[in-house]
Phi, psi and omega in degrees: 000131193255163193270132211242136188264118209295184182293311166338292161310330205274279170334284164330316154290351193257312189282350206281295164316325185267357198252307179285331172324300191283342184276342169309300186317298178334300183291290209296322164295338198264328170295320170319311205275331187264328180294344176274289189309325161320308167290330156298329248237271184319319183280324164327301191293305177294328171314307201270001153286342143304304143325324182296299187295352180265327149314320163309320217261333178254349165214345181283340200287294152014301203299133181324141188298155158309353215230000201254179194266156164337150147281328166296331157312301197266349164291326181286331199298317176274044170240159151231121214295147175265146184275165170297185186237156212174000000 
């Protein structure tokens, strides 16, 4: 007599399946999901190391020698602080 595997099993097996299926989905989005933000992450960094070097190379030579003063420095000089009012 060859042997047939009961219902039970056959059951056990539908719910085992209908329970993992969606916690499989779980793990693989959440891996997805950080394997996407990495790669934004990385093409982010490299756009603005691009963004640095074009900028090194087209505006900072533009720019004022170092020795010369702040603007805040030198902006702070006309104002006069006021007391609070009270």
């Amino acid at each position: 007599m060859r042997w047939r595997p009961r219902m039970r099993y056959f059951l056990l097996t539908a719910n085992a399946f209908i329970v993992l299926l969606p916690v499989g989905a779980i793990v693989f989005l959440r891996l997805w999901d950080t394997h996407l933000v990495r790669v934004t992450e990385e093409r982010l960094i490299a756009e603005s190391s691009v963004l640095a070097a074009m900028w090194r190379q087209r505006i900072a030579p533009a720019a004022p020698p170092a020795d010369t003063p702040a603007p805040a420095a030198s902006l702070a000089e006309g104002y006069q602080i006021l007391p609070p009012p009270g």
